[in-house]
Backbone atoms as SQL, in Angstrom:
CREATE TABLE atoms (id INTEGER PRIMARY KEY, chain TEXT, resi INTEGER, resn TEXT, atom TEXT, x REAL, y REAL, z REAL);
INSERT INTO atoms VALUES
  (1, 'A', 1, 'UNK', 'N', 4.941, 113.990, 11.687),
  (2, 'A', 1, 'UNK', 'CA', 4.236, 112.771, 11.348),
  (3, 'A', 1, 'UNK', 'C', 3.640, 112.930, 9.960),
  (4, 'A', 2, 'UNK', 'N', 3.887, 112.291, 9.020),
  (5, 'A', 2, 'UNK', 'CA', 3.415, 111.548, 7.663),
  (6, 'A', 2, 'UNK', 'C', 1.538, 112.075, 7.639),
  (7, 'A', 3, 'UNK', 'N', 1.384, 112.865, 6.754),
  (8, 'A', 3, 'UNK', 'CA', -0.503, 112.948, 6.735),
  (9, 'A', 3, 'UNK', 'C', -0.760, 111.512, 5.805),
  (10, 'A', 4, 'UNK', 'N', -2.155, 111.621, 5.812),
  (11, 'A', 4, 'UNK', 'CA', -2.863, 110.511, 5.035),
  (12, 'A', 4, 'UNK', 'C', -2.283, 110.505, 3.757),
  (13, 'A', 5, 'UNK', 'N', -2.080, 111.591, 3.295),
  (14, 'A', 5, 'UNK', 'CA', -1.483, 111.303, 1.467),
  (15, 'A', 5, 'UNK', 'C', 0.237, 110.998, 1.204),
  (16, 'A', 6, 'UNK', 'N', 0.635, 111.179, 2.341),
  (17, 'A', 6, 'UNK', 'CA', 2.326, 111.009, 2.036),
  (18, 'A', 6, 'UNK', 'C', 2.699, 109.699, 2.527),
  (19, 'A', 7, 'UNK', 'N', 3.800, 109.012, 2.304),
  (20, 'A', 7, 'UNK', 'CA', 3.998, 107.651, 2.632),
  (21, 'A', 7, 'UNK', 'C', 5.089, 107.981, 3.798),
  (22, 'A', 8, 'UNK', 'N', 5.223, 106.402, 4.355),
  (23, 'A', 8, 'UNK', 'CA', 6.175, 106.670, 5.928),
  (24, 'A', 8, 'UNK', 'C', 7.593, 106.053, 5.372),
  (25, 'A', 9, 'UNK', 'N', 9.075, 107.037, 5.258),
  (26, 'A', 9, 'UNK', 'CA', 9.759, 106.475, 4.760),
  (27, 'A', 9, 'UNK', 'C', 10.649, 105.211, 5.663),
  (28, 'A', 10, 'UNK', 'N', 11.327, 104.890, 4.650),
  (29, 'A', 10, 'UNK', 'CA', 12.192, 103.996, 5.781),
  (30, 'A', 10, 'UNK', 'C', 13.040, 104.341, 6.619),
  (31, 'A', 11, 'UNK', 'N', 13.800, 105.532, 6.634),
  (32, 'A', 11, 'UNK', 'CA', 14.208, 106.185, 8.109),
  (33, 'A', 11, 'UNK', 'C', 13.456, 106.787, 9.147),
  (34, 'A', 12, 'UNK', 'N', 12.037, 106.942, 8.550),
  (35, 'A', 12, 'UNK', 'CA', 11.167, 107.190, 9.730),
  (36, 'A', 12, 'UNK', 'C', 10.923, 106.219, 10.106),
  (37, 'A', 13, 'UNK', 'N', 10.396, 105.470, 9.837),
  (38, 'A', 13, 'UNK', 'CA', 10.803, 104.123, 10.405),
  (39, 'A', 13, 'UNK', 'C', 11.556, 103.543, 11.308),
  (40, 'A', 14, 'UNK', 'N', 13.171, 103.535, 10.649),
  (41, 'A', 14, 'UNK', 'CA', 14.113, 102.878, 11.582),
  (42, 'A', 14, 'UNK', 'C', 13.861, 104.047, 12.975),
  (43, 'A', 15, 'UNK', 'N', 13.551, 105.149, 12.581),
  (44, 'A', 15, 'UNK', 'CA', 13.720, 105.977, 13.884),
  (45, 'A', 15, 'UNK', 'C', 12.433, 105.898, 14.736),
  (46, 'A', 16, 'UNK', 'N', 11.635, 105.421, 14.708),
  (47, 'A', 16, 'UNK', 'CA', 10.694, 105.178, 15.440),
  (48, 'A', 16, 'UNK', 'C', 10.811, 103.393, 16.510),
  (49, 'A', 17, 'UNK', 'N', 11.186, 102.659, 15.458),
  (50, 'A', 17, 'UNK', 'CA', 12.376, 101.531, 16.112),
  (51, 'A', 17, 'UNK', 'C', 12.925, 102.200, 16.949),
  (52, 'A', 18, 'UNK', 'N', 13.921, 102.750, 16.909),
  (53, 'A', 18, 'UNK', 'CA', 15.100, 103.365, 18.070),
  (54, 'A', 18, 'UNK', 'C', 14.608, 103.717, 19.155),
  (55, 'A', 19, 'UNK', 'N', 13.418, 104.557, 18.754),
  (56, 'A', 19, 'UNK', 'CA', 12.994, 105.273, 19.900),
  (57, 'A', 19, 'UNK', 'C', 11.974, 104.310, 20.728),
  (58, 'A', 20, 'UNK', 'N', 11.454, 103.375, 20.365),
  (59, 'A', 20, 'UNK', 'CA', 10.344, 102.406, 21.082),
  (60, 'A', 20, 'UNK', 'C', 11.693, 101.458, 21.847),
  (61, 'A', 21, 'UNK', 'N', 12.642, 101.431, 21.152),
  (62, 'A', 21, 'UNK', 'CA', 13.269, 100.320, 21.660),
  (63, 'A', 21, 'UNK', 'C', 13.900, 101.211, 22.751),
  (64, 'A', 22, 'UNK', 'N', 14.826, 102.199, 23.199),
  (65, 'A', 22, 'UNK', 'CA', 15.278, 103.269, 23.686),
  (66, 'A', 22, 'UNK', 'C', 13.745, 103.108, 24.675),
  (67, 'A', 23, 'UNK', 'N', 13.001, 103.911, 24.488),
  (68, 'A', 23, 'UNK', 'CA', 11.686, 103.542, 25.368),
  (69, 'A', 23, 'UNK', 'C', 11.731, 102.274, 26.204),
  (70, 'A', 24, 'UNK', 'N', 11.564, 101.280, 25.628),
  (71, 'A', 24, 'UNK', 'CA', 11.511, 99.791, 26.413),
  (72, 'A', 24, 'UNK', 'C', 12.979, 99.435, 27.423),
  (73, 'A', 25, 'UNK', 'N', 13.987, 99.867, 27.064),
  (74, 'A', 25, 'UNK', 'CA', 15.464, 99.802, 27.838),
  (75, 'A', 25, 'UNK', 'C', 15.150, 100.671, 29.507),
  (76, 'A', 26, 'UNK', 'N', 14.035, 101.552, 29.307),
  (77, 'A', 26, 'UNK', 'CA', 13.698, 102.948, 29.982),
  (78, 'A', 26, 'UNK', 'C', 12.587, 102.031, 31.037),
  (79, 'A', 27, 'UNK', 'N', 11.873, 101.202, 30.512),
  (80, 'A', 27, 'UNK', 'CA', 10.831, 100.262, 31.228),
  (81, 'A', 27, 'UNK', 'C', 9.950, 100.530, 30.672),
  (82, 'A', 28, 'UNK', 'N', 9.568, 101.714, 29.662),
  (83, 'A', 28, 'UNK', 'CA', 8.058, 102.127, 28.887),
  (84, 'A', 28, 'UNK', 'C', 7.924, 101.354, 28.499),
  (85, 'A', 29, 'UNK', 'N', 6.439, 101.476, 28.047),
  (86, 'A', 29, 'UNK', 'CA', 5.925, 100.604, 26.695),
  (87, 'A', 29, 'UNK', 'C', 4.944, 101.569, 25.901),
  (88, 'A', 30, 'UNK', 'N', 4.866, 101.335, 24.794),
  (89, 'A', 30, 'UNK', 'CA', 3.715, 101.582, 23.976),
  (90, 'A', 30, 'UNK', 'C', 2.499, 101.184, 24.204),
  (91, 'A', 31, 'UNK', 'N', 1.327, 102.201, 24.202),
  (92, 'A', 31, 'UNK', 'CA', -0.072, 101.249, 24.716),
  (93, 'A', 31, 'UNK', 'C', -0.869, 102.305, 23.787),
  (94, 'A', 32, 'UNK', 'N', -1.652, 101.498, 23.471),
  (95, 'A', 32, 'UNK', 'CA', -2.824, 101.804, 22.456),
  (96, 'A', 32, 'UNK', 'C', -4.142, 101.406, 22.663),
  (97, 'A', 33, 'UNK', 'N', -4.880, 102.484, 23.091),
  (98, 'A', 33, 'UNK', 'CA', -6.539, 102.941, 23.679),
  (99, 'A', 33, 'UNK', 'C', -7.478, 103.025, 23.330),
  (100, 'A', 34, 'UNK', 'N', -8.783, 102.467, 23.025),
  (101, 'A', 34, 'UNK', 'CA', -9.533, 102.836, 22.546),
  (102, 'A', 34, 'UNK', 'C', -10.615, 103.143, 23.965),
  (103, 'A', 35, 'UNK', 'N', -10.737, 104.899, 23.436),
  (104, 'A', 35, 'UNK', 'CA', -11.561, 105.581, 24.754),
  (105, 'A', 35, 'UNK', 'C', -12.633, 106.345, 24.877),
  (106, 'A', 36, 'UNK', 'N', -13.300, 106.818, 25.108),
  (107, 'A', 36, 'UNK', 'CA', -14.779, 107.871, 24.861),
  (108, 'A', 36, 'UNK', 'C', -13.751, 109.374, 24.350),
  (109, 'A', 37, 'UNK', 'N', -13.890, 109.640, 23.228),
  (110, 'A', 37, 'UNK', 'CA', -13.531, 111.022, 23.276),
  (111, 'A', 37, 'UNK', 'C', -12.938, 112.078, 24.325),
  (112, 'A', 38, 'UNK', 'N', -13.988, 112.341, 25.025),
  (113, 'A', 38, 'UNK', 'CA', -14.020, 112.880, 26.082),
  (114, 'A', 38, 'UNK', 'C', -13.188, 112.235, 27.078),
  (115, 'A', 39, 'UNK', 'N', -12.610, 111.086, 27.502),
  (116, 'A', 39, 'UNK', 'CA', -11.302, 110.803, 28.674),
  (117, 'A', 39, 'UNK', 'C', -10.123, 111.021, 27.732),
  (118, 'A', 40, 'UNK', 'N', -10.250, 111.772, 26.378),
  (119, 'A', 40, 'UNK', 'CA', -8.862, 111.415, 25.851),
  (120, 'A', 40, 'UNK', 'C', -7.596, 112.314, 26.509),
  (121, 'A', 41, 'UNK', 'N', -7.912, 113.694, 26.999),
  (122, 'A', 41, 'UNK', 'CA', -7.274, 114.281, 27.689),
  (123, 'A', 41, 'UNK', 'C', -6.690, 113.986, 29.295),
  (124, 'A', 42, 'UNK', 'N', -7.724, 113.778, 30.036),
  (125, 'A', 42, 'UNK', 'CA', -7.364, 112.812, 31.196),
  (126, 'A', 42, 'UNK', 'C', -6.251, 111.860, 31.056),
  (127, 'A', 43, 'UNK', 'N', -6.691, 110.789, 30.512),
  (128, 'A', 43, 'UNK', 'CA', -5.754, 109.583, 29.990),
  (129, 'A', 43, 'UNK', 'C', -4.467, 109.869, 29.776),
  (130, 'A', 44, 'UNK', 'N', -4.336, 110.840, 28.823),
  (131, 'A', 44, 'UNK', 'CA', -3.501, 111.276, 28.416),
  (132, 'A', 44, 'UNK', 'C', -2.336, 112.121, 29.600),
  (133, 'A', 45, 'UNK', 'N', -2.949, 112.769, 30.355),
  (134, 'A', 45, 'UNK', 'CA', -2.599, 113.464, 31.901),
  (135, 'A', 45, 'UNK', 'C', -2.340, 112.341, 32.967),
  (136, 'A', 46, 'UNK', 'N', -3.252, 111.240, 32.987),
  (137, 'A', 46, 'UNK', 'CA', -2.718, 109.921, 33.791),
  (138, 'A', 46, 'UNK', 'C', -1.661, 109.315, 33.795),
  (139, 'A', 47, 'UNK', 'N', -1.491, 109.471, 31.908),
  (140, 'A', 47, 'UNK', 'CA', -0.239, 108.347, 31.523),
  (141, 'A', 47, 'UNK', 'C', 1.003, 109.206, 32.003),
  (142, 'A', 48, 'UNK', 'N', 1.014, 110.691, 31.923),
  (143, 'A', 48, 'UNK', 'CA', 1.910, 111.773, 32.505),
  (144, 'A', 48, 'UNK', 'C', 2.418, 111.526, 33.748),
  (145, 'A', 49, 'UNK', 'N', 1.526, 111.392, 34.066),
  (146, 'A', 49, 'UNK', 'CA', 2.073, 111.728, 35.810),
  (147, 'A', 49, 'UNK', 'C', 2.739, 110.294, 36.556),
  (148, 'A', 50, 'UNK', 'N', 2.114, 108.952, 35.476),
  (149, 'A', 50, 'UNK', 'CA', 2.577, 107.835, 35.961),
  (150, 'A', 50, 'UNK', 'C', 4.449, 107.777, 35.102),
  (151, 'A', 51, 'UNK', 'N', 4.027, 108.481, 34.059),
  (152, 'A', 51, 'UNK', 'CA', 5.704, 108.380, 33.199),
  (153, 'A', 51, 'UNK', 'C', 6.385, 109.249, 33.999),
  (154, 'A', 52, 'UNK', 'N', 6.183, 110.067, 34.892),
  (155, 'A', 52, 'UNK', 'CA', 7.364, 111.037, 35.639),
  (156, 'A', 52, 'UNK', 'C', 7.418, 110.209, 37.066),
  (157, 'A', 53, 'UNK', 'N', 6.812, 109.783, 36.990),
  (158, 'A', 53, 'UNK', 'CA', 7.043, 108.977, 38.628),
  (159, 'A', 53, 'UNK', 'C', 7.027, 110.007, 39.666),
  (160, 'A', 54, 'UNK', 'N', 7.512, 109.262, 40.750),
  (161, 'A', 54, 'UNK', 'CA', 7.523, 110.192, 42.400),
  (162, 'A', 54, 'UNK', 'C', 5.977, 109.938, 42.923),
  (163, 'A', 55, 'UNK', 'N', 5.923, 110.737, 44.084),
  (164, 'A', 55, 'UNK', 'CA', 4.608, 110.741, 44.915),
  (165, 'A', 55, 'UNK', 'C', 3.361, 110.678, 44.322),
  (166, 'A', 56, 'UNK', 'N', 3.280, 112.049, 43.632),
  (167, 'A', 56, 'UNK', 'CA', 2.306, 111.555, 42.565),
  (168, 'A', 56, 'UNK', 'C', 1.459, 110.521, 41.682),
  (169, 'A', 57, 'UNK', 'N', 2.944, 109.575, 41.270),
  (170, 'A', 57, 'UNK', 'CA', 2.207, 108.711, 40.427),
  (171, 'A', 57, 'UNK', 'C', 2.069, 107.067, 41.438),
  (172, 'A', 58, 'UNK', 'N', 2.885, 107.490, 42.373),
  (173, 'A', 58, 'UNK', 'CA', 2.564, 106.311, 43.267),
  (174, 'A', 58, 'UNK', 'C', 0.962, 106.645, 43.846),
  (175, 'A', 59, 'UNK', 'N', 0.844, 107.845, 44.683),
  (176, 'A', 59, 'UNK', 'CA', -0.898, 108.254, 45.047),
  (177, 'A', 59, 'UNK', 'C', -1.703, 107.749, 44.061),
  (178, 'A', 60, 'UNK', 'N', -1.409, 108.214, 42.762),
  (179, 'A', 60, 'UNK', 'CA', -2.111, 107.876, 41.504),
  (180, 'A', 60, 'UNK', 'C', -2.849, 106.780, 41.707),
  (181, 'A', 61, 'UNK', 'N', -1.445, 105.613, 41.412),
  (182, 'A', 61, 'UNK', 'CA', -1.536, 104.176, 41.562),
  (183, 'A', 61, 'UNK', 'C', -2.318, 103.446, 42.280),
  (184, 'A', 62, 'UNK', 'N', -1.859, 104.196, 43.654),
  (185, 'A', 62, 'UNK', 'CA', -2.943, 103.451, 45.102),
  (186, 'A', 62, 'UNK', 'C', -4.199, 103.788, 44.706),
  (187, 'A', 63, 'UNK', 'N', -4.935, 104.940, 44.350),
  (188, 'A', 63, 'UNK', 'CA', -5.958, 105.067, 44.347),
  (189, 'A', 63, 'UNK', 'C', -6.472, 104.777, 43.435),
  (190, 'A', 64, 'UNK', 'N', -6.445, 104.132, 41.885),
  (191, 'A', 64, 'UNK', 'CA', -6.659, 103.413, 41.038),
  (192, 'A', 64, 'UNK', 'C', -6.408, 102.077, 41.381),
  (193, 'A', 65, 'UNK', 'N', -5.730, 101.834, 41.757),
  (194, 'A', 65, 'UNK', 'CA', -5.819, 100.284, 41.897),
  (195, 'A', 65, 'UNK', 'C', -6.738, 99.806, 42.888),
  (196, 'A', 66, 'UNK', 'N', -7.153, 100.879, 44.086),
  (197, 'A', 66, 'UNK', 'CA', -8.028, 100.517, 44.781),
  (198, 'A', 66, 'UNK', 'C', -9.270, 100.941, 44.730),
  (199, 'A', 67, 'UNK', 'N', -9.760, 101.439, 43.411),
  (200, 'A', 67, 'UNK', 'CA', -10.741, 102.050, 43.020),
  (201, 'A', 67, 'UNK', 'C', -11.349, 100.780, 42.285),
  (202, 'A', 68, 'UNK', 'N', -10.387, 100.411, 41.404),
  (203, 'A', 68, 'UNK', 'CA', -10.721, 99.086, 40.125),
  (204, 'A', 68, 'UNK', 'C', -10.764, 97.826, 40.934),
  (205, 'A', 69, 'UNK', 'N', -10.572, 97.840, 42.171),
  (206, 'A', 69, 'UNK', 'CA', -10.340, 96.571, 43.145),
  (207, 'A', 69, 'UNK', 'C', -11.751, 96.742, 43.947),
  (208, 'A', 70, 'UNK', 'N', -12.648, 97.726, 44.312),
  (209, 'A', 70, 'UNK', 'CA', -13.613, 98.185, 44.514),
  (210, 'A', 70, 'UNK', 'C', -13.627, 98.484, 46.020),
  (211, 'A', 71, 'UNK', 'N', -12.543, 98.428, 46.614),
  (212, 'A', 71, 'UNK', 'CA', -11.932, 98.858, 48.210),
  (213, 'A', 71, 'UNK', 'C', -12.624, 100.525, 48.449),
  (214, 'A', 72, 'UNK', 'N', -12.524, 100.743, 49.625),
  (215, 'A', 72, 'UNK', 'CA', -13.093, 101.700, 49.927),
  (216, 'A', 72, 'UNK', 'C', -11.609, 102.627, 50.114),
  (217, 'A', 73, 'UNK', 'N', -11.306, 104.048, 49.982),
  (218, 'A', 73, 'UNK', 'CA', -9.953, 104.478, 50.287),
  (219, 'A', 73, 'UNK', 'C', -10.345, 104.830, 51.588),
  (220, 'A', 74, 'UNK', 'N', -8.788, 104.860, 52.381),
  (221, 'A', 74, 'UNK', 'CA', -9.276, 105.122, 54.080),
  (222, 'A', 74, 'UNK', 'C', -8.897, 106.609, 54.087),
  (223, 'A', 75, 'UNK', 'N', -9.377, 107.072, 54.349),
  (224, 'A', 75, 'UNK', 'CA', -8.767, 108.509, 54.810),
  (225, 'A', 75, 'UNK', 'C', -7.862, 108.601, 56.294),
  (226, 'A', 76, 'UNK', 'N', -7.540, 109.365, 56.651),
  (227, 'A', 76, 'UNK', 'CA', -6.160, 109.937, 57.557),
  (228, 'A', 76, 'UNK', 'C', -6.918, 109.018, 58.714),
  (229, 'A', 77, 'UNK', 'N', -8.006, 109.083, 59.354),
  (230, 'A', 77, 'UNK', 'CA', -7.941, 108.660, 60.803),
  (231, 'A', 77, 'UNK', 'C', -8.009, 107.078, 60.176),
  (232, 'A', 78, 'UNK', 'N', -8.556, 106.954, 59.430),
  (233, 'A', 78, 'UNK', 'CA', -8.799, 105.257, 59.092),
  (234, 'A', 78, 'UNK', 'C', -7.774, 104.356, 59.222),
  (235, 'A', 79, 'UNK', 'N', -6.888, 105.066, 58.327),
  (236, 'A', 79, 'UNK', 'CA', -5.304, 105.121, 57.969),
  (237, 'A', 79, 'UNK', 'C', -4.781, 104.826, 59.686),
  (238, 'A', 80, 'UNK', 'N', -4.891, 105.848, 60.492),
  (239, 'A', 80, 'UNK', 'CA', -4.161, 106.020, 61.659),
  (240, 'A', 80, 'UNK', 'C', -4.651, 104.548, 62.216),
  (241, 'A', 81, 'UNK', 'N', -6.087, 104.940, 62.666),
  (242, 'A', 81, 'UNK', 'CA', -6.837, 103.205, 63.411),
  (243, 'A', 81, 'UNK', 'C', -5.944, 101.780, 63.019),
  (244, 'A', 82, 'UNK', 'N', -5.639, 101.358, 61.549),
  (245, 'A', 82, 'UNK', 'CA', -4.937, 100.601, 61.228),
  (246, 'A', 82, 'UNK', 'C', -3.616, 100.171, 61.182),
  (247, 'A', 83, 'UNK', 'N', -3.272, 101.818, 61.483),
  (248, 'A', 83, 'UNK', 'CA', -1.813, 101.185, 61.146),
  (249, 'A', 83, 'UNK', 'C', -1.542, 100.398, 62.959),
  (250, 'A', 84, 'UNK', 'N', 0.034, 100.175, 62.624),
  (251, 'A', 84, 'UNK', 'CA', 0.311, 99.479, 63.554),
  (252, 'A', 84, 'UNK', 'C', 1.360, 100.082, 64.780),
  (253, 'A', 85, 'UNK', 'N', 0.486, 100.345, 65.661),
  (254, 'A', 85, 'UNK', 'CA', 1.546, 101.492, 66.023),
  (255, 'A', 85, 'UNK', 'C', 2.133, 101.036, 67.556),
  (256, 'A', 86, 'UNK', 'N', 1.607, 99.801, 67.744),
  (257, 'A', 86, 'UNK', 'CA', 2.093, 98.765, 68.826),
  (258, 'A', 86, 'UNK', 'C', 3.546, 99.301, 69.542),
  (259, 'A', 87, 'UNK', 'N', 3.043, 100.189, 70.726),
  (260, 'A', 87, 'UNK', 'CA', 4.596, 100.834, 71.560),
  (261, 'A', 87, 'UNK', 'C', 5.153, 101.654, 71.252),
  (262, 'A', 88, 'UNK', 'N', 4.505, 102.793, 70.334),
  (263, 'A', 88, 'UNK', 'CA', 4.888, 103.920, 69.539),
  (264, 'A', 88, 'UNK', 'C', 4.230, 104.689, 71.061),
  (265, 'A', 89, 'UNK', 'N', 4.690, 105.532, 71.514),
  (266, 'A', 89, 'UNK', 'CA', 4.427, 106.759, 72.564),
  (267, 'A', 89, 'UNK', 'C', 3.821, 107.986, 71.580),
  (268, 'A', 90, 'UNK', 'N', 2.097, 108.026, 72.086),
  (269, 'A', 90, 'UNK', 'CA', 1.882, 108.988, 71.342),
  (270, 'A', 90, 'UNK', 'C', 0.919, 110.105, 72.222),
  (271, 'A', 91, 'UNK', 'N', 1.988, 110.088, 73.482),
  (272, 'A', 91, 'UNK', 'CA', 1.326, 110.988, 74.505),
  (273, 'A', 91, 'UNK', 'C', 2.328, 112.403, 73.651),
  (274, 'A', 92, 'UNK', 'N', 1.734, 113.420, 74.518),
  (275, 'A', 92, 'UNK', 'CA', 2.169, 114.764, 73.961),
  (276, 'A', 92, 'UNK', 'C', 2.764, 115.604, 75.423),
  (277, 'A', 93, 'UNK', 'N', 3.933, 116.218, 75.091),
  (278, 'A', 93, 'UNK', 'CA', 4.079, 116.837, 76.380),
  (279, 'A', 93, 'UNK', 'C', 3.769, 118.458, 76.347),
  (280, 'A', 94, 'UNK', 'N', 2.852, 118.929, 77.588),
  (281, 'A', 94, 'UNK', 'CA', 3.227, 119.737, 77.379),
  (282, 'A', 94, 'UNK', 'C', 3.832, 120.887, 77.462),
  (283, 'A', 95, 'UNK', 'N', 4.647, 121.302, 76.465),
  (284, 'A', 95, 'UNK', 'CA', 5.785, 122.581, 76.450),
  (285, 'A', 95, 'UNK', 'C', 5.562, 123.704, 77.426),
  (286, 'A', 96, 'UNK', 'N', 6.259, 124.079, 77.969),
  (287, 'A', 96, 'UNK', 'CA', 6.534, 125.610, 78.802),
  (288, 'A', 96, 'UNK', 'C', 6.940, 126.741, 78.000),
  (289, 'A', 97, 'UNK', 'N', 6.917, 127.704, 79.161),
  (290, 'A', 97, 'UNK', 'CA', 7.608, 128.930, 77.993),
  (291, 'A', 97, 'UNK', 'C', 6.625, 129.587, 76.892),
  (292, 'A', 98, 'UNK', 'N', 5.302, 129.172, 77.285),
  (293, 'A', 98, 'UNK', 'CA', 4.537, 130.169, 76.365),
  (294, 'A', 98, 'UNK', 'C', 3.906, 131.040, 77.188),
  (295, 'A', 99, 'UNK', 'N', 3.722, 132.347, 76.301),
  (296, 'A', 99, 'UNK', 'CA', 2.809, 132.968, 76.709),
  (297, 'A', 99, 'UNK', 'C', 1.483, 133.247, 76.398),
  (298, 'A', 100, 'UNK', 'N', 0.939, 134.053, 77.169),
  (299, 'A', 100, 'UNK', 'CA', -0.409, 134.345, 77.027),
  (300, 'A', 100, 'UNK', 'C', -0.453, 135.608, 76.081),
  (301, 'A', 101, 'UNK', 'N', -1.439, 135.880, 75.196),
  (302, 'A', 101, 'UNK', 'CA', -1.666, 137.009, 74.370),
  (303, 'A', 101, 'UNK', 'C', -3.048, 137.513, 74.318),
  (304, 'A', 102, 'UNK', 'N', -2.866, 138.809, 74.468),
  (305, 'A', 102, 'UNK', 'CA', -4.423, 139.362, 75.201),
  (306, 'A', 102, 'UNK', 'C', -4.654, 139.921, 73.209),
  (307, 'A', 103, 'UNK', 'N', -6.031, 139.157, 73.238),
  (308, 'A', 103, 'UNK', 'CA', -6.553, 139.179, 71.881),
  (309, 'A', 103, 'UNK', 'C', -7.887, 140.073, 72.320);
């Protein structure tokens, strides 16, 4: 990258084109922040984990979006209470064939 005293030529240029546009074909975008110093690393680790996708950046997602939405997150039994589990068998049988172990 070009310091303050050198100028930006015109193939740096076109190549920064390529690559935003190449980017946008990809679904990225360019986004530009103004942030406390201090989240610049975070942010920066957020935008990571949402640009690689998978589990991660979906968890991410849910829990930001339901953070900024001001929802409470449910944890595991909350989760369970709600869902819908209408005729799901969730008796347990139980197994034979074990033994006892003198501890």
């Amino acid at each position: 990258m070009p310091t303050e005293d050198t100028e930006v030529t015109p193939s740096q240029k076109n190549a920064v084109k390529r690559h935003r546009k190449l980017q946008e074909k990809k679904g990225q975008i360019r986004l530009e922040l103004n942030v406390p110093k201090q989240d610049r690393e975070m942010l920066r680790s957020i935008a990571g984990e949402l640009r690689k996708g998978g589990y991660s950046a979906e968890r991410m997602r849910m829990v930001l979006t339901s953070t900024l939405a001001g929802e409470e997150l449910l944890d595991f039994k909350k989760f369970l209470e709600l869902a819908p589990l209408d005729g799901v068998d969730l008796e347990r049988s139980k197994e034979t064939g074990w033994r006892d172990i003198d501890l």
